[in-house]
C-alpha positions in Angstrom: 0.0 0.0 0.0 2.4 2.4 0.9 4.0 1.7 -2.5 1.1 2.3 -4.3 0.2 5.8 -2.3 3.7 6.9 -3.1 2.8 7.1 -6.6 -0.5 8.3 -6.7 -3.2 9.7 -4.4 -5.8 7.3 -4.0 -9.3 6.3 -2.4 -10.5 3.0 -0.8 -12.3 2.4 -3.7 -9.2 2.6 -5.8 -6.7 0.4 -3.6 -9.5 -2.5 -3.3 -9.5 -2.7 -7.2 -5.6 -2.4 -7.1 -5.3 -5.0 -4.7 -8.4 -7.6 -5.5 -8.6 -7.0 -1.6 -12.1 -6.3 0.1 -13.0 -2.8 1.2 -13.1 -3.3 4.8 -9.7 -5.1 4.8 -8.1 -2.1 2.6 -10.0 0.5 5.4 -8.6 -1.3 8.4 -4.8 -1.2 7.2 -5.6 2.5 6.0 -6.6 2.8 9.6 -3.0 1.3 11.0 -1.2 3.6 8.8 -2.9 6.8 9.4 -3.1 5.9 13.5 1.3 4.9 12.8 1.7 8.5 11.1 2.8 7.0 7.5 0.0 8.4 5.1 -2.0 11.5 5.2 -6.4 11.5 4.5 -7.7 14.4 2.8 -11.4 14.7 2.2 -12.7 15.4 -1.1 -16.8 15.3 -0.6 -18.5 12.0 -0.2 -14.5 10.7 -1.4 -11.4 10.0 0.5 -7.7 10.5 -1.0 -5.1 8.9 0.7 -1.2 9.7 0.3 2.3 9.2 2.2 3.1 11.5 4.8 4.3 14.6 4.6 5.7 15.1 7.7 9.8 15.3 7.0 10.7 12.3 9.7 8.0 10.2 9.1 8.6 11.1 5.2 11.9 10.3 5.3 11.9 7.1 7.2 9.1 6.0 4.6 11.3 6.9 1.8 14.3 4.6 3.5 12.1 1.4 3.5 11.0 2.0 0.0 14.1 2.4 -1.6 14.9 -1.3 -0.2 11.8 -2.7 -2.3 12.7 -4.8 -4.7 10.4 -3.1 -7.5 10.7 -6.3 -9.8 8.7 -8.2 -7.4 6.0 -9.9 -9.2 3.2 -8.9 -6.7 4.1 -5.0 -7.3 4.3 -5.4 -11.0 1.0 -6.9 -11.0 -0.2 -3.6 -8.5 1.3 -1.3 -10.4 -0.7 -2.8 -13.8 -3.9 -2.8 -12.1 -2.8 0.8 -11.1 -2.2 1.8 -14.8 -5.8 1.1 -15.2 -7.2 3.3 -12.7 -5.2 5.9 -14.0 -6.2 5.7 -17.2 -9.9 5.5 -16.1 -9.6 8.9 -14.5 -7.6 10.1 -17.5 -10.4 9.8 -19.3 -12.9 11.0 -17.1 -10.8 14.0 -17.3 -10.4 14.2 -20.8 -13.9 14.1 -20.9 -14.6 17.2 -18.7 -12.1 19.1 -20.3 -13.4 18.2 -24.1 -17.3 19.4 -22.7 -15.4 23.0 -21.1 -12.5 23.4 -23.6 -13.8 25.5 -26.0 -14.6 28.6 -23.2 -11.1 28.1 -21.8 -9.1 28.3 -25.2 -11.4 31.4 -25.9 -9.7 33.1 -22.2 -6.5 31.9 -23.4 -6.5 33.7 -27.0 -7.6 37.0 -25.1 -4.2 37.2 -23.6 -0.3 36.8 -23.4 0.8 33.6 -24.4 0.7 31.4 -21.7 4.6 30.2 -23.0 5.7 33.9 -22.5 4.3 34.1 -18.9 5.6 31.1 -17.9 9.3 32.0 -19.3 8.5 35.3 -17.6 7.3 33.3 -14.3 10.4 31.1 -14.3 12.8 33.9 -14.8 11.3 36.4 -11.9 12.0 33.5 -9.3 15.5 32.5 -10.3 17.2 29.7 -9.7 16.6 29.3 -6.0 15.9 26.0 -5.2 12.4 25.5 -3.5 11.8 22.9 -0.3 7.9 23.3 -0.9 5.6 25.1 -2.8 1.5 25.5 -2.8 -0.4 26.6 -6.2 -3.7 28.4 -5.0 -6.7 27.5 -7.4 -4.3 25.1 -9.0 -7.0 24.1 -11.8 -5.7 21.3 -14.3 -2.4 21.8 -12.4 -0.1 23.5 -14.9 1.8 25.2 -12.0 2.6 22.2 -10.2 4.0 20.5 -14.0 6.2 23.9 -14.6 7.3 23.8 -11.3 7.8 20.6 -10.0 11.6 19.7 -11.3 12.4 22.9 -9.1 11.0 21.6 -5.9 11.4 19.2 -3.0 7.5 19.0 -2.8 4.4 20.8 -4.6 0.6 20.6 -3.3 -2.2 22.2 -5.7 -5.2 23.4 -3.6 -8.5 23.8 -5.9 -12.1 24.0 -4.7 -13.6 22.1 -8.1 -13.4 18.9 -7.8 -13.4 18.8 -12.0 -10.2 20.8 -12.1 -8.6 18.2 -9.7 -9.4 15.6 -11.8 -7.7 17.0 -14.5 -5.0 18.0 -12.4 -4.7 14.3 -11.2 -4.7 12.8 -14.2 -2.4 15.4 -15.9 0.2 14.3 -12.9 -0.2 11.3 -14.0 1.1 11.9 -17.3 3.5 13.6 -16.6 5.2 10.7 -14.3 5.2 13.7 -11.3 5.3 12.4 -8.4 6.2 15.0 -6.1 3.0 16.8 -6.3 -0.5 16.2 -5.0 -3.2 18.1 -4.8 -5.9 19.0 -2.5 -9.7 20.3 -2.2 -9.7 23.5 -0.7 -10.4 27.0 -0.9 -8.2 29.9 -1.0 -9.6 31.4 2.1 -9.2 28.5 4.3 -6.5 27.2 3.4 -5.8 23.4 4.8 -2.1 23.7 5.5 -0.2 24.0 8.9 1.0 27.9 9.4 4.6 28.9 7.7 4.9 25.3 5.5 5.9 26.7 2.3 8.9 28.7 1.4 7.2 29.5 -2.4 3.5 30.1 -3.2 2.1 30.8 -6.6 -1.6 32.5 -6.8 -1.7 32.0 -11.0 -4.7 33.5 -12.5 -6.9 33.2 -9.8 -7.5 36.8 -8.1 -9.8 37.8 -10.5 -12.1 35.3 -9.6 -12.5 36.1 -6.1 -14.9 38.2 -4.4 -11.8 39.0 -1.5 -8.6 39.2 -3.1 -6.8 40.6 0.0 -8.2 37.8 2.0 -6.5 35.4 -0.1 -3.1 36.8 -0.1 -3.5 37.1 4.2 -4.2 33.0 4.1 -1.4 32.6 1.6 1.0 35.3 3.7 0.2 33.1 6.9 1.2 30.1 4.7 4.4 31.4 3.8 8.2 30.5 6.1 9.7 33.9 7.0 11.7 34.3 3.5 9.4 32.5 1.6 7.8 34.3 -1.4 4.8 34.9 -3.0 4.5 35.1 -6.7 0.6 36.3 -8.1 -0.2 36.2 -12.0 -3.4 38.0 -13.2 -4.6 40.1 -15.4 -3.6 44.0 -16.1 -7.0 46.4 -16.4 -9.2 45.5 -19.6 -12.8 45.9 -20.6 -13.9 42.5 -21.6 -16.7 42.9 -19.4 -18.3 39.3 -21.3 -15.5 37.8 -18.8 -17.7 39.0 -16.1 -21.0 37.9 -17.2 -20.2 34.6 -19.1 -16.9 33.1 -17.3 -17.7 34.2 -13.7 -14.4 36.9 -13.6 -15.6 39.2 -10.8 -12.4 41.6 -11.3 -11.4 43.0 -14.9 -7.9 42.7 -14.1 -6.1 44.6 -11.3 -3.6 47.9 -11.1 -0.1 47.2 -10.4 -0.6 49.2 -7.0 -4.0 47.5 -6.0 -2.1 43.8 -5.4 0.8 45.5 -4.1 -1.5 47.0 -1.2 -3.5 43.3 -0.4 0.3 42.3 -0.6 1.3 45.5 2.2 -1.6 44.7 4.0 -0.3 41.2 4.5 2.8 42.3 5.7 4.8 40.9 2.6 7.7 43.0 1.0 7.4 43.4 -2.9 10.4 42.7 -4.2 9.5 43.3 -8.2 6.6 44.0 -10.7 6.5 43.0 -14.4 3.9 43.5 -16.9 3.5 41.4 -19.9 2.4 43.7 -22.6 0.6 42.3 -25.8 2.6 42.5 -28.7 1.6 45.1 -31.5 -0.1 42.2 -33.9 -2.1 41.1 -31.0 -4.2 44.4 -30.7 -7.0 43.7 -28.5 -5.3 41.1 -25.8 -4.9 41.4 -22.3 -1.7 42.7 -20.6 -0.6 40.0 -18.0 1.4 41.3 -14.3 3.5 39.4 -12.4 3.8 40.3 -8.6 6.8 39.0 -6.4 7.0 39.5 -2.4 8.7 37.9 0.4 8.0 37.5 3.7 10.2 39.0 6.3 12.8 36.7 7.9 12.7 39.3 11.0 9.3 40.0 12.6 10.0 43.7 12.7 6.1 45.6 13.1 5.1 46.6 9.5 5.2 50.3 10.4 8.6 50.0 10.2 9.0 49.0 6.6 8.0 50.3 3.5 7.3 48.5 0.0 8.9 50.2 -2.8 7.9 48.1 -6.0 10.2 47.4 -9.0 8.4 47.9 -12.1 9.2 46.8 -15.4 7.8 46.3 -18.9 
């Protein structure tokens, strides 16, 4: 089992097909490991997803035994075939949801930067500092956590669709990552111990929320003293059918606006950049970028000032 949950997240449901064991056998050793510390549950509505730990010692020692598993050993071969198939059952579910909702998202996508050029941009504005852990708020089909997780120790994706998961899981998958989960959960109650994450990524997301400053406090309390906070979103614009047909309750955001939610959070902008369209895309949406860092010294906020970077 503890194989098996090092690959992939999965429910009770899954592991007694894996396994050919019965349900209330699978739930009892679920039970042992939770109760020993070795795996972690995380609630998804009427479903269940199981994982290993991610407590560092537990982790660690969890990691040791595995590494002495013999990985050729026939009963593992046969769980990890059986575990093929449930993957590529929820692959398809996926690809299923996305097919029904593509069309509206590849519209979004057309009416802006490339996502390739805010990405490179993304990429470059962090550096080449390795990261320990990072959370993607509103991860959606999990794009973040495939850019980013080469760079990092460890990667969780928080969404609160349970669609956009699925996609997310079974675009994981895929991409043989496994490194990164991901999690149901909203951005304003966020289901992660206090000061976990030394890099946070809030990608597209603000403009969906009715409290963006909210958002960036839960992410802020989130964040290790000199951990850092990245937000993508939109620049102003007047595409007010985003409003009324794609749920976008913001038309973009000033460079000064998330730079105050980020103040107000007690986070130190480090660096704005803004994405402008190029001239033969007349009519597409300028994208920002927003870095900030959390203080290493707890000194009170009235004693420092954020004086952004800006660049085009």
């Amino acid at each position: 089992m503890l194989v098996l949950l090092a690959r992939n997240d999965l429910t009770v449901t899954d592991l007694t097909e894996i396994l050919d064991q019965s349900q209330p056998r699978v739930s009892r050793h679920l039970k042992l490991l939770l109760e020993a510390g070795l795996i972690d549950r995380h609630q998804e509505g009427a479903w269940a997803y199981f994982r290993l730990t991610e407590a560092k010692a537990r982790a660690r020692m969890v990691r040791q035994v595995l590494d002495a598993v013999q990985q050729d050993d026939p009963a593992l071969l046969s769980d990890g075939t059986r575990l093929d198939t449930v993957r590529q059952r929820r692959a398809a579910q996926a690809a299923d949801y996305f097919a029904k909702n593509a069309g509206s998202w590849d519209r979004i996508r057309s009416l802006h930067v490339p996502d390739a050029e805010v990405e490179s941009a993304l990429l470059d504005i962090l550096g080449s500092r390795r990261v320990d852990a990072l959370l993607d708020i509103g991860t959606g089909t999990g794009r973040m956590l495939e850019l980013m997780a080469p760079l990092c120790g460890r990667a969780l994706g928080v969404d609160a669709s349970r669609e956009m998961l699925a996609i997310a899981r079974a675009k994981l998958d895929e991409a043989g990552i496994t490194n990164a989960s991901v999690r149901l959960a909203d951005a304003y109650r966020l289901p992660v111990e206090a000061e976990s994450f030394d890099l946070i990524t809030v990608h597209q997301v603000l403009h969906h929320l009715d409290d963006p400053a909210a958002a960036i406090r839960q992410a802020a309390r989130a964040l290790r003293p000199g951990g850092r906070l990245v937000v993508v979103d939109f620049a102003p614009h007047e595409l007010e059918f985003l409003r009324t047909d794609h749920a976008h309750l913001r038309l973009g955001f000033l460079p000064e606006v998330v730079a105050d939610y980020l103040a107000s959070a007690e986070l130190d902008l480090l660096a704005v950049r803004t994405l402008d369209p190029k001239a033969e895309e007349e009519g597409h949406i300028a994208v920002t970028l927003w870095l900030a860092e959390k203080p290493r010294a707890s000194a009170p906020s009235f004693l420092r000032t954020a004086e952004p970077a800006t660049s085009h």
